[in-house]
N, CA, C and O atoms as a GROMACS GRO file, in nm:
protein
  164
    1UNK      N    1   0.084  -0.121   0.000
    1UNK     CA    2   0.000   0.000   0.000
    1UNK      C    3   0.087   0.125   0.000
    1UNK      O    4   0.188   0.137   0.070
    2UNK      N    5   0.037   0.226  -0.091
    2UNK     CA    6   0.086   0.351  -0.073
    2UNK      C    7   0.228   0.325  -0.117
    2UNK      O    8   0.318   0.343  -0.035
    3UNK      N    9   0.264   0.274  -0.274
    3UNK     CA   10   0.374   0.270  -0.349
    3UNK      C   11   0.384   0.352  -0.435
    3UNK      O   12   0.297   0.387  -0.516
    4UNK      N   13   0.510   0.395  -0.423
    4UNK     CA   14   0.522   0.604  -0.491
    4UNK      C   15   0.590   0.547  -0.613
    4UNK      O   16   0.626   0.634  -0.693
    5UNK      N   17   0.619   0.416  -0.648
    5UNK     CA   18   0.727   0.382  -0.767
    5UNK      C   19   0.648   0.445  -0.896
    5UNK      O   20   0.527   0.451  -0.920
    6UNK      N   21   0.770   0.492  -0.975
    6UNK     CA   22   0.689   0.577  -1.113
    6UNK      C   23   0.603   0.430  -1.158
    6UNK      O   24   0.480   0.441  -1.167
    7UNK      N   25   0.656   0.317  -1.181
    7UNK     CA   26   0.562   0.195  -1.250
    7UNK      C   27   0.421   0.222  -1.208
    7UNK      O   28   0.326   0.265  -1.273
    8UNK      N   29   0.434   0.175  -1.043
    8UNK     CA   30   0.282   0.194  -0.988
    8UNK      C   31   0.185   0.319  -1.060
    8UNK      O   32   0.076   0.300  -1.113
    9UNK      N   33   0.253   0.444  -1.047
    9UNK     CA   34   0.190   0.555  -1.064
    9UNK      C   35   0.127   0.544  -1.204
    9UNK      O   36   0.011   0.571  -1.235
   10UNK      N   37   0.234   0.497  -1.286
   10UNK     CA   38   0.197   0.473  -1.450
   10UNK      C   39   0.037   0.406  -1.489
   10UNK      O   40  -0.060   0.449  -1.551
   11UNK      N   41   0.070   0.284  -1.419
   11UNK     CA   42  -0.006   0.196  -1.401
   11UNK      C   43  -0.164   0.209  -1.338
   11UNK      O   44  -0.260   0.149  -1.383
   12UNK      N   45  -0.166   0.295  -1.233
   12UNK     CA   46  -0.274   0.389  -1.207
   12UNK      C   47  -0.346   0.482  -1.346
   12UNK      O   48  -0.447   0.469  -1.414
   13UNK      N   49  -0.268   0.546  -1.343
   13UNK     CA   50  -0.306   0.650  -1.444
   13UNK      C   51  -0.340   0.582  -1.587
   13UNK      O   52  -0.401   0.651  -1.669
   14UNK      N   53  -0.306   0.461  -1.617
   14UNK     CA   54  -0.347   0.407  -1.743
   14UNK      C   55  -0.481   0.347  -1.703
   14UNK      O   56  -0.584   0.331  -1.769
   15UNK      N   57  -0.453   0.317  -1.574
   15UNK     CA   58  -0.582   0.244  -1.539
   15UNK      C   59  -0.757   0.377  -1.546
   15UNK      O   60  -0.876   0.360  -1.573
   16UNK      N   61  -0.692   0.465  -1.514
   16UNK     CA   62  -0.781   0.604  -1.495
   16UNK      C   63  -0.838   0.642  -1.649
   16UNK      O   64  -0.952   0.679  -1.676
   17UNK      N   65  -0.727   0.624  -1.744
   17UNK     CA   66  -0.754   0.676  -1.914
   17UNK      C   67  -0.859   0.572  -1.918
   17UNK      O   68  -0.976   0.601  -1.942
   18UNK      N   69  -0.803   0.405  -1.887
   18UNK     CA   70  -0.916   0.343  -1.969
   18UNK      C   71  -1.020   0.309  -1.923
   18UNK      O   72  -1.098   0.235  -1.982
   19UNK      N   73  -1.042   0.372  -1.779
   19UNK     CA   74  -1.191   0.369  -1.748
   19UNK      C   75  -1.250   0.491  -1.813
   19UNK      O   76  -1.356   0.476  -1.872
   20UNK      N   77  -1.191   0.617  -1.810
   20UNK     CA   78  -1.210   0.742  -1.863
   20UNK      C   79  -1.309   0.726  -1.991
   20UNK      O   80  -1.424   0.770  -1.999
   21UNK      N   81  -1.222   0.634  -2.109
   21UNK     CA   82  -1.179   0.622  -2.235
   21UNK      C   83  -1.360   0.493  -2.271
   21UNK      O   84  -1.432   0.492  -2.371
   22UNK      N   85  -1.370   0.410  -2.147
   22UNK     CA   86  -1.464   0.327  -2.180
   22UNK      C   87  -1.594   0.388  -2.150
   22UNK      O   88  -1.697   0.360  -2.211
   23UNK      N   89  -1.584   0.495  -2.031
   23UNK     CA   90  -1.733   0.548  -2.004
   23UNK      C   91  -1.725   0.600  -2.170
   23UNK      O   92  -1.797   0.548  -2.256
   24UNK      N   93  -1.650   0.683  -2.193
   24UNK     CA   94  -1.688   0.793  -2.351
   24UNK      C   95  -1.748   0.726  -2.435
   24UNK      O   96  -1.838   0.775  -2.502
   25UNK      N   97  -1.704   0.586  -2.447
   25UNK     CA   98  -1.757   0.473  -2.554
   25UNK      C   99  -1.872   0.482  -2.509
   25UNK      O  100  -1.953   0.556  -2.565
   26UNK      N  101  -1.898   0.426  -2.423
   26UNK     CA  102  -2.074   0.397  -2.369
   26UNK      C  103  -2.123   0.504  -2.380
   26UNK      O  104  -2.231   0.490  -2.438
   27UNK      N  105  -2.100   0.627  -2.352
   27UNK     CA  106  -2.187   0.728  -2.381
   27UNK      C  107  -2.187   0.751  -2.516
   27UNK      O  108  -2.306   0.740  -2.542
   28UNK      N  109  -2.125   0.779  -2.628
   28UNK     CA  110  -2.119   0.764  -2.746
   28UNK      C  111  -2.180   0.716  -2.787
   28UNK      O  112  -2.247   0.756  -2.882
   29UNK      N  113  -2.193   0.556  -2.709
   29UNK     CA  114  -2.268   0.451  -2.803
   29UNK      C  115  -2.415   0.479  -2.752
   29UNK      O  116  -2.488   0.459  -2.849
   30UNK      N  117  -2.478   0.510  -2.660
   30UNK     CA  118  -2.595   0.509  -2.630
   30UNK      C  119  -2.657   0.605  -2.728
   30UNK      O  120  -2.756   0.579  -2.797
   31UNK      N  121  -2.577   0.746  -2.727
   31UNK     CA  122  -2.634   0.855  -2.782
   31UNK      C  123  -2.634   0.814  -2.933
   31UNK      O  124  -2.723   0.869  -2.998
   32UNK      N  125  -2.564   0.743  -2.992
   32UNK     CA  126  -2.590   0.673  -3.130
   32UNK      C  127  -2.678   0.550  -3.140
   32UNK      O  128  -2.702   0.505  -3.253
   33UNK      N  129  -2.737   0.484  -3.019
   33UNK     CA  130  -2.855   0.375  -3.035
   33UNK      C  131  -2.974   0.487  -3.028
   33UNK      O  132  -3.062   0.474  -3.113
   34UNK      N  133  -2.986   0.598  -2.933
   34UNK     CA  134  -3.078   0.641  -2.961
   34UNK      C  135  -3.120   0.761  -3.052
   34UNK      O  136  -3.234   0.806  -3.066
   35UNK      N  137  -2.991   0.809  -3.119
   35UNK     CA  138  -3.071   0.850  -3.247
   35UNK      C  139  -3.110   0.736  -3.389
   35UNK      O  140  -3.151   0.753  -3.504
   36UNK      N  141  -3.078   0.638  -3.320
   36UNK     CA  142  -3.109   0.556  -3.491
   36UNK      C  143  -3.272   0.497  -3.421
   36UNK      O  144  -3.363   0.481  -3.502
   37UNK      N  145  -3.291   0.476  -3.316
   37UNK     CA  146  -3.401   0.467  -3.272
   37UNK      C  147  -3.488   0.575  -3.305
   37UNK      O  148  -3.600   0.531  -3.333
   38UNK      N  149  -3.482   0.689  -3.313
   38UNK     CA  150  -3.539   0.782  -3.315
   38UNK      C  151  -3.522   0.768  -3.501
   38UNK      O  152  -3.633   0.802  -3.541
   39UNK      N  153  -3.453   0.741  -3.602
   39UNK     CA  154  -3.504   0.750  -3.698
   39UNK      C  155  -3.551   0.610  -3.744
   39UNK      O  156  -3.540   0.594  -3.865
   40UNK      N  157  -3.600   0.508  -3.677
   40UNK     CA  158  -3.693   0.439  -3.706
   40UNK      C  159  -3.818   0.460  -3.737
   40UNK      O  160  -3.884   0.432  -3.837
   41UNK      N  161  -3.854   0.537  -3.592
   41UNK     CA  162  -4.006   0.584  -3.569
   41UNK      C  163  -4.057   0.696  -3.688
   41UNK      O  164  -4.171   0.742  -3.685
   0.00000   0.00000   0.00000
């Protein structure tokens, strides 16, 4: 616990982009299911 090594830190912070990086997808993707929904109707 509480390891200051640059690896760790790296390793954090990549971990932070690709949660970052996966919400954007999901929101992206929703807001593109529901406009094609919307040009169904």
């Amino acid at each position: 616990m509480g390891d200051k090594s640059p690896k760790s830190n790296q390793k954090k912070s990549t971990q932070k982009q690709a949660k970052a990086s996966s919400a954007a997808t999901k929101k992206t993707a929703a807001v593109a299911s529901k406009q094609a929904a919307g040009k169904k109707k």
